[in-house]
Each structure stands twice: as structure tokens, then as C-alpha cells.
C-alpha positions as a Python dict, from the first residue, in 0.01 Angstrom:
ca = {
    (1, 'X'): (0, 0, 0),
    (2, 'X'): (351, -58, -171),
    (3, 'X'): (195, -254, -438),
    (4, 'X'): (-22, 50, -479),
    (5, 'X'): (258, 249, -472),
    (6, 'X'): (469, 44, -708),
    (7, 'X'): (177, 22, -956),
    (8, 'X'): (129, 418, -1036),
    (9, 'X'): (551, 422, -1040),
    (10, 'X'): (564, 168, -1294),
    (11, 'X'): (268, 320, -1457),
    (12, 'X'): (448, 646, -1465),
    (13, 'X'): (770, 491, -1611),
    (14, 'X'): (538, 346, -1879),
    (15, 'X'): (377, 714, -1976),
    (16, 'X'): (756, 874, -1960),
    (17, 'X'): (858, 580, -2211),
    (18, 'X'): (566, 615, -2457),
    (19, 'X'): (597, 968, -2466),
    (20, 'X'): (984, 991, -2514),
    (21, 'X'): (890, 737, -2807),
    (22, 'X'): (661, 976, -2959),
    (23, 'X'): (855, 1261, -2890),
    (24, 'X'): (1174, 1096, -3055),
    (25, 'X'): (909, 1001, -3389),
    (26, 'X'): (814, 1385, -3422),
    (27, 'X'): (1144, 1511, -3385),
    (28, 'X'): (1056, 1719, -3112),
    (29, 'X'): (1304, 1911, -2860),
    (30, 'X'): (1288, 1841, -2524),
    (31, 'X'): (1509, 2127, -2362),
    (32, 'X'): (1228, 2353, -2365),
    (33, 'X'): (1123, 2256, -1986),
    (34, 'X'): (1053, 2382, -1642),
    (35, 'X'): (1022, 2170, -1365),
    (36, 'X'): (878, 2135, -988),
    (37, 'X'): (1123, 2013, -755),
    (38, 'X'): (993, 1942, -376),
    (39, 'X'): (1259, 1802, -127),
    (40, 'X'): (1511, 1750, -397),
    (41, 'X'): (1241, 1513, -587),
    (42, 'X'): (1105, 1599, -914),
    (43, 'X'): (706, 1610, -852),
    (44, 'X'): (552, 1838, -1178),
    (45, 'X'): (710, 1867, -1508),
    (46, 'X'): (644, 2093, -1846),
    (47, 'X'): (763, 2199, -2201),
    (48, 'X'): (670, 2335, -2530),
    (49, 'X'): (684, 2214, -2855),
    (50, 'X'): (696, 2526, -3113),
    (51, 'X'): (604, 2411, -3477),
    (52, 'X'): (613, 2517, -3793),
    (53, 'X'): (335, 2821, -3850),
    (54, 'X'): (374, 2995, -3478),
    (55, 'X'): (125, 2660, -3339),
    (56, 'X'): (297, 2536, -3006),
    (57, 'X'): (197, 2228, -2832),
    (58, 'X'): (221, 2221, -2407),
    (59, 'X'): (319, 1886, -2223),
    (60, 'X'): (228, 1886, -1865),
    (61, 'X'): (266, 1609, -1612),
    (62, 'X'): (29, 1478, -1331),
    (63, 'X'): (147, 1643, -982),
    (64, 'X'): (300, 1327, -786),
    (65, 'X'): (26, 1326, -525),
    (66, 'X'): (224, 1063, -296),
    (67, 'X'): (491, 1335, -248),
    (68, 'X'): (259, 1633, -184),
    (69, 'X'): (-134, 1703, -209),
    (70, 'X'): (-308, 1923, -458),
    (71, 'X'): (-397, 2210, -291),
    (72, 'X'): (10, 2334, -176),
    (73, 'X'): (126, 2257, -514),
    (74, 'X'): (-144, 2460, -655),
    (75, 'X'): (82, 2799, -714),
    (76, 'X'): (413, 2581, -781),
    (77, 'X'): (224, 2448, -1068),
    (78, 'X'): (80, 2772, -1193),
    (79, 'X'): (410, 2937, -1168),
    (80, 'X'): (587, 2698, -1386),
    (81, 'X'): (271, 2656, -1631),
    (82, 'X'): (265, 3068, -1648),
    (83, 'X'): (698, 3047, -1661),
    (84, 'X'): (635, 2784, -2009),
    (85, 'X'): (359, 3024, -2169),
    (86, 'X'): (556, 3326, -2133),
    (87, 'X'): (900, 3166, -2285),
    (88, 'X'): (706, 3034, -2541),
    (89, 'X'): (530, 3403, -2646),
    (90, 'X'): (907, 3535, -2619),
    (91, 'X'): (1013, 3268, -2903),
    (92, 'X'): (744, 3406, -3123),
    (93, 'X'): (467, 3168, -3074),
    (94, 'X'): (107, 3262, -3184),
    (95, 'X'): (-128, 2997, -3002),
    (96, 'X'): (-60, 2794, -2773),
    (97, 'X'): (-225, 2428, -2750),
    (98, 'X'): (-334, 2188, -2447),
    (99, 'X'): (-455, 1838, -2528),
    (100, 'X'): (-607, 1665, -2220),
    (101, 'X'): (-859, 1387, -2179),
    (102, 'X'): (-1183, 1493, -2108),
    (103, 'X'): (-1260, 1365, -1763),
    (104, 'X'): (-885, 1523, -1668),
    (105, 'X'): (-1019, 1822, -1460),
    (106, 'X'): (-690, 1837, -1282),
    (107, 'X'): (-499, 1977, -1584),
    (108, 'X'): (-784, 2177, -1681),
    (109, 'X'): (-807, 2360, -1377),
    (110, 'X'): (-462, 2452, -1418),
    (111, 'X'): (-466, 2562, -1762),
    (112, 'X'): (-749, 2810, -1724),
    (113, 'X'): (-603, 2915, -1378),
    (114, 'X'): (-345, 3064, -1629),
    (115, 'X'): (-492, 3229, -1917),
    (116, 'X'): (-619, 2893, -2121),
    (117, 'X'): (-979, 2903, -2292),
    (118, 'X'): (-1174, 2613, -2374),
    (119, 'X'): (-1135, 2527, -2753),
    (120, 'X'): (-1344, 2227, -2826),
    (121, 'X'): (-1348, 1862, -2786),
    (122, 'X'): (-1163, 1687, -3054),
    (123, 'X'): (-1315, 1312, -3146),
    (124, 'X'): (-1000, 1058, -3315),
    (125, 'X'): (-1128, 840, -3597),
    (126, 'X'): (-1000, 558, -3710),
    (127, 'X'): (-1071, 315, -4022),
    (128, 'X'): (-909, 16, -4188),
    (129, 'X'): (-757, 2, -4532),
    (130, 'X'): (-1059, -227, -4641),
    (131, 'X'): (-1300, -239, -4900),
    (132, 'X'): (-1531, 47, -4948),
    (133, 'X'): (-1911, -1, -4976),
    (134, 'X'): (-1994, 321, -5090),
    (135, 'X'): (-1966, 434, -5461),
    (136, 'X'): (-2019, 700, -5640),
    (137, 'X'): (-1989, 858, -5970),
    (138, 'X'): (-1739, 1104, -5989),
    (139, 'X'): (-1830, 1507, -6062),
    (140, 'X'): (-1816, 1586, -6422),
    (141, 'X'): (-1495, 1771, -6527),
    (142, 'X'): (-1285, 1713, -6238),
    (143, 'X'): (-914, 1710, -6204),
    (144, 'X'): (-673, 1752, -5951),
    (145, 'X'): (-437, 2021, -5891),
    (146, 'X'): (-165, 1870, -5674),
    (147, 'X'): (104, 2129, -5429),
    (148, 'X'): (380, 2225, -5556),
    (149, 'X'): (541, 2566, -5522),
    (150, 'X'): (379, 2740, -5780),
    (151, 'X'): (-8, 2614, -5663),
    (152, 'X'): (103, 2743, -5281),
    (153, 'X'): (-98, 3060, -5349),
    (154, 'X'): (-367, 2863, -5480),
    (155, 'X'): (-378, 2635, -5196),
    (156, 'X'): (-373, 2901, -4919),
    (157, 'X'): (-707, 3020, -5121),
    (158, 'X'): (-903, 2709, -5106),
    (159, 'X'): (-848, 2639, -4750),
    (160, 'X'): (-936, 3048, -4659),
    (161, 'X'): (-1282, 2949, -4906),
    (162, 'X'): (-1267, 2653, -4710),
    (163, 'X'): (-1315, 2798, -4386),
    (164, 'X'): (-1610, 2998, -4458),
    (165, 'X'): (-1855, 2899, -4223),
    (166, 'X'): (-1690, 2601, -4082),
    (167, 'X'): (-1812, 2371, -3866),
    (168, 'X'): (-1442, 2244, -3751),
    (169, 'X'): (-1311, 2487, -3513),
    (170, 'X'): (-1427, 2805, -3601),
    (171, 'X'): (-1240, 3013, -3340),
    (172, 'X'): (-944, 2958, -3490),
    (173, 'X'): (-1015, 3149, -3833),
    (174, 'X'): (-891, 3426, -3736),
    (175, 'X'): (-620, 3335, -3475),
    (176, 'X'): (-348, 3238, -3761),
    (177, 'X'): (-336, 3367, -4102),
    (178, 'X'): (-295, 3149, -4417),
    (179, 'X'): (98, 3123, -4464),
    (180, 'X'): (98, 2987, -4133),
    (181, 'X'): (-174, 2743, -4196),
    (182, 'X'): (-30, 2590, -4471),
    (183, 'X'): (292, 2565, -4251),
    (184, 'X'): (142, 2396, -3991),
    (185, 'X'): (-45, 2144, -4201),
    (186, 'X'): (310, 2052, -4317),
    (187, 'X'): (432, 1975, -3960),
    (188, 'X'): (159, 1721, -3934),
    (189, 'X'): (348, 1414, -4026),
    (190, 'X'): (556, 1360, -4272),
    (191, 'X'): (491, 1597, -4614),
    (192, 'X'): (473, 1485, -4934),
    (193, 'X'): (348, 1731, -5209),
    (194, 'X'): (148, 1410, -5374),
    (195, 'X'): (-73, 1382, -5098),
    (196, 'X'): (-201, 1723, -5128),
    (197, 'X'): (-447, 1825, -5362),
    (198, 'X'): (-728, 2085, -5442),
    (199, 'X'): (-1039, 1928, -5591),
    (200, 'X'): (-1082, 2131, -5967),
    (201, 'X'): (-1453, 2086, -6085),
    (202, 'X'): (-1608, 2299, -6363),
    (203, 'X'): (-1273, 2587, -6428),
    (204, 'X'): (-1262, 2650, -6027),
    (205, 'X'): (-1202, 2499, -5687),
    (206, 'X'): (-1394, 2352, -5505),
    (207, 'X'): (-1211, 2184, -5219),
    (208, 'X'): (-899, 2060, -5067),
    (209, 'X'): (-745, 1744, -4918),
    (210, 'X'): (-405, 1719, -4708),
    (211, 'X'): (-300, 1389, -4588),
    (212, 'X'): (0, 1315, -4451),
    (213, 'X'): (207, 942, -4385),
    (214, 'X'): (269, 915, -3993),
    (215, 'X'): (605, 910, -3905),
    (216, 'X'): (559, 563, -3762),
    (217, 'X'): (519, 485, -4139),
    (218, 'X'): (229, 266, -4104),
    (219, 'X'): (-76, 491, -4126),
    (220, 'X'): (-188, 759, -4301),
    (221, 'X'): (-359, 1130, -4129),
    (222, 'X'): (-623, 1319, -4277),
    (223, 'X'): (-410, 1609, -4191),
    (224, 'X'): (-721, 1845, -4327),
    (225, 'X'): (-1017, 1828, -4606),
    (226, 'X'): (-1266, 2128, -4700),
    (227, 'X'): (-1497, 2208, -4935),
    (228, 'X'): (-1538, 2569, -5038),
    (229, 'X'): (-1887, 2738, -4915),
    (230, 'X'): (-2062, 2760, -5248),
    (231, 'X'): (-2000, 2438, -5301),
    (232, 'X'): (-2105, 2207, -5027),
    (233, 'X'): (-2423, 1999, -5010),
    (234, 'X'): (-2308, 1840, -5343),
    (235, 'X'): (-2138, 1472, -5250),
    (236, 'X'): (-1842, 1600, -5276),
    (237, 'X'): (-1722, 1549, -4940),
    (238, 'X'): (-1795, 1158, -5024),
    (239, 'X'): (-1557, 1235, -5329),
    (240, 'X'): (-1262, 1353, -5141),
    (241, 'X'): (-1232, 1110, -4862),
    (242, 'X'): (-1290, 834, -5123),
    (243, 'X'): (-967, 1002, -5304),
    (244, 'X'): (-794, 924, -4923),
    (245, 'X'): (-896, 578, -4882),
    (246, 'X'): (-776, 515, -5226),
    (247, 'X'): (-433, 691, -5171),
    (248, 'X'): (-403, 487, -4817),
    (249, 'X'): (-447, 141, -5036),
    (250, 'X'): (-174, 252, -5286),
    (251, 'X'): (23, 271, -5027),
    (252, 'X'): (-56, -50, -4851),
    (253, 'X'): (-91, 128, -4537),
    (254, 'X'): (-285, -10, -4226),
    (255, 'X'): (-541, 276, -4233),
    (256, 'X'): (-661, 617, -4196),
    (257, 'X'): (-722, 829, -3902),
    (258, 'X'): (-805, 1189, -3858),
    (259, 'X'): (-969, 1438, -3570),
    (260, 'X'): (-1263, 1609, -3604),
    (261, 'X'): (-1454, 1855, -3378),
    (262, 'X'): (-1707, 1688, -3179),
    (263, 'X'): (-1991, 1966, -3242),
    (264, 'X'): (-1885, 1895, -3647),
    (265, 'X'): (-2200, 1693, -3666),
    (266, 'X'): (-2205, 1693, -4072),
    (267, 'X'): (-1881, 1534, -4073),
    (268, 'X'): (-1926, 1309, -3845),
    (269, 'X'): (-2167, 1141, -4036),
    (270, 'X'): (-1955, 1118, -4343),
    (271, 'X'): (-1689, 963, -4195),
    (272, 'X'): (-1929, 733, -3993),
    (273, 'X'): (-2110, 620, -4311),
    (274, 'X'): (-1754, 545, -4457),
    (275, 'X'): (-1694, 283, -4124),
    (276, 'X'): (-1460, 493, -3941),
    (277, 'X'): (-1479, 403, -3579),
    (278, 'X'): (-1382, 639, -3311),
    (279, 'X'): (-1068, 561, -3133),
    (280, 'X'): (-1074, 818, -2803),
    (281, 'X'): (-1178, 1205, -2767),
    (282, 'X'): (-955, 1531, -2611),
    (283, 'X'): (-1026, 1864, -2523),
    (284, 'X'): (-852, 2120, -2657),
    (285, 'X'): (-748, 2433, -2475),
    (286, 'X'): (-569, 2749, -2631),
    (287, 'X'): (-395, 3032, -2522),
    (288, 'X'): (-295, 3316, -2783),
    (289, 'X'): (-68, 3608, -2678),
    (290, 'X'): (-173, 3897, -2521),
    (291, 'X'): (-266, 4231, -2737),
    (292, 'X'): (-59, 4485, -2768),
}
């Protein structure tokens, strides 16, 4: 029974030390947090992470279930989940976002106990910097348009076009508007204008890639790629993740990883055919603010 009980501690200590890691990478603040306290002993934990574009990410501990069983520290929990959604509306946020894994019906429970719907599932892919067996000839009169302040209004176009119809969370098209889009994909990582660029084929766009360096420094994120509506069915999906992998190698970076909706079945086999291998899958839950 100790050993037991000295596993899951040190286990614990282990999850608090990766994720202070992570935090400290992101730059994220840590004051934003309200806390369970049962007998003078901390047993449930949470805080928000507001980012750039009105997104917010929730943190939420496992209840310590050898100080106290589910069921009492059922209303404790939803007090202090409903106490961080509330402070987090007051700051301005406009959706709210829960990452858990998939089999975690503890945490899932809780969040739609307090006003959290059921997004999607989100599957991580990962790939190599490596050769590429694939080739392809590139689309006649292509360029690239690359961000800088005076393509921002062009780039908040593409990805609306880009949206059209998607396959990659849907519900969200109309959650956030484009400004604070483009904001968002900024957060991710660490932005560099040369990374992003809007696929130019013919006199008009056609798509978009945003990737973004990891603030570990060693990897690169697919932070986002579209292709407008008229335009897909062409390759040129094959095009624009061949532009990443080429970028990634530049850059001598280890690889590439992204996250794409599991019910995304299209892109899934893009990235598949390009020898991306999947890494781990989340479910996403959101909660947006009431109406008023």
C-alpha cells in the first residue's frame, strides 16, 4: 500500500514538473488559479491561460482520491471550475478551451457539469525531417506572398476563403472573427513572418500555410494550412505541406508536427501518405460566453 501510495505521489511530482516546464517555455502566467483545499491539504487545482485573440486555455488537476472520494468533492470541484470560467469571461475571454485525453471521463464529467460542449477529438502528428518520396510538379504561375503588415488584410481573407466548408473544426467559424484568428495563430509558438505564406496561383489565392518554430527550438508546428473552396481537389494540398517539410530541413530541425481533427478524413490521408505518424489524440471541449 505505501509503495502504491508513493508511486502516484511521485507520479504527481513528475506531472507538476513537466507542466511547470511547459508552462515556463510558453510564457504562461500562473497566478490565474483557484484551488481546493480539504483539511488544510491541497486536493484539486485550476487556472487559465488567456492568449492572444480572446482563445483561453483551462488546466485542471486530478482530484487526490487518497484524501477524499469522488462523489463529496463533486460540487468543490464544480465550484472552483465555474469560479475559473467566470474570471476568465470577466477578463474578456471569447472561448474557452479543455484538452483532456480521451479515455479521461473524470474531467469530462466535470467540464460539461459546468457549461463545456464537446468540440472534437484532436489527432497529434508527427514526422521526421527525412527524405520525401513524393514529388510533384509545381502549379504553373505560382508565387508566394509572405506576412508582413501590409498582406495582414490579405491573410485574414484567405484563411475566411479557407474556412468555407471545412472539414477541421467547423464549429468554430463563427465563434471568433478573423483579427482574432490571425492573433491566435501568432501565439502558437514562436512567430516569424517567413514562415507564413499565402499560396498565389494564376493572379489570386489559393491557400495559406502558418508554421511556427516551437519554443523548445527543435521542431517545427503546422500552426494552420487551407486551401480556399474553389480551389481544392487540385494537389495543392500536396504542394503546401511539401513547402513545410522543405522549410523544416532549412532549418535543420528534428521534424514537423501538427493536430488535425479526427473526423478530417481528407487530411488525414495527406499527411499519412507524406509518413506522418500519429503521436497521441485529445478531446477538445469549449465553452464560449453567455449571450447577452
Amino acid at each position: 500500500m505505501f509503495t502504491d501510495r508513493q508511486s502516484q505521489r511521485d507520479q504527481v511530482q513528475q506531472q507538476i514538473h513537466t507542466f511547470k516546464r511547459f508552462a515556463t517555455q510558453a510564457g504562461y502566467d500562473l497566478q490565474r488559479q483557484v484551488v481546493v483545499e480539504q483539511a488544510g491539504q491541497l486536493i484539486h487545482a485550476a487556472c487559465f491561460v488567456p492568449n492572444e485573440g480572446g482563445t483561453t486555455f483551462v488546466f485542471f488537476s486530478q482530484p487526490d482520491r487518497l484524501l477524499c472520494d469522488r462523489e463529496s468533492l463533486a460540487p468543490y470541484c464544480q465550484e472552483m471550475l465555474r469560479d475559473i470560467i467566470g474570471w476568465a469571461f470577466r477578463e474578456g475571454t471569447k472561448l474557452l478551451q479543455v484538452l483532456i485525453e480521451s479515455d479521461d471521463h473524470s474531467r469530462r464529467d466535470l467540464c460539461l457539469a459546468c457549461g463545456f460542449s464537446p468540440l472534437t477529438d484532436l489527432i497529434y502528428l508527427y514526422r521526421d525531417n527525412g527524405p520525401c518520396a513524393l514529388t510533384m510538379a509545381p502549379p504553373k504561375n505560382y508565387r508566394w506572398i509572405p506576412y508582413d503588415d501590409s498582406t495582414h488584410e490579405l491573410f485574414k481573407k484567405v484563411i475566411a476563403q479557407t474556412y468555407e466548408e471545412s472539414l477541421d473544426c467547423p464549429e468554430l467559424e463563427s465563434v471568433r472573427d478573423m483579427e482574432d484568428v490571425v492573433k491566435a495563430h501568432k501565439a502558437s509558438g514562436e512567430f516569424d513572418p517567413k514562415y507564413w505564406n499565402v499560396l498565389w496561383v494564376d493572379g489570386q489565392p489559393v491557400g495559406v500555410l502558418l508554421l511556427s518554430p516551437l519554443r523548445n527550438g527543435d521542431m517545427m508546428e503546422l500552426t494552420y494550412m487551407g486551401i480556399c473552396k474553389k480551389n481544392r481537389g487540385h494537389g495543392l494540398g500536396l504542394f503546401l505541406l511539401s513547402r513545410a517539410l522543405r522549410d523544416v530541413a532549412q532549418m535543420s530541425l528534428a521534424g514537423l508536427m501538427l493536430a488535425v481533427d479526427k473526423r478530417n478524413a481528407p487530411a488525414h490521408q495527406l499527411y499519412f501518405r507524406f509518413g506522418f505518424t500519429e503521436l497521441f489524440e485529445r478531446s477538445v471541449l469549449i465553452c464560449v460566453p453567455p449571450a447577452v
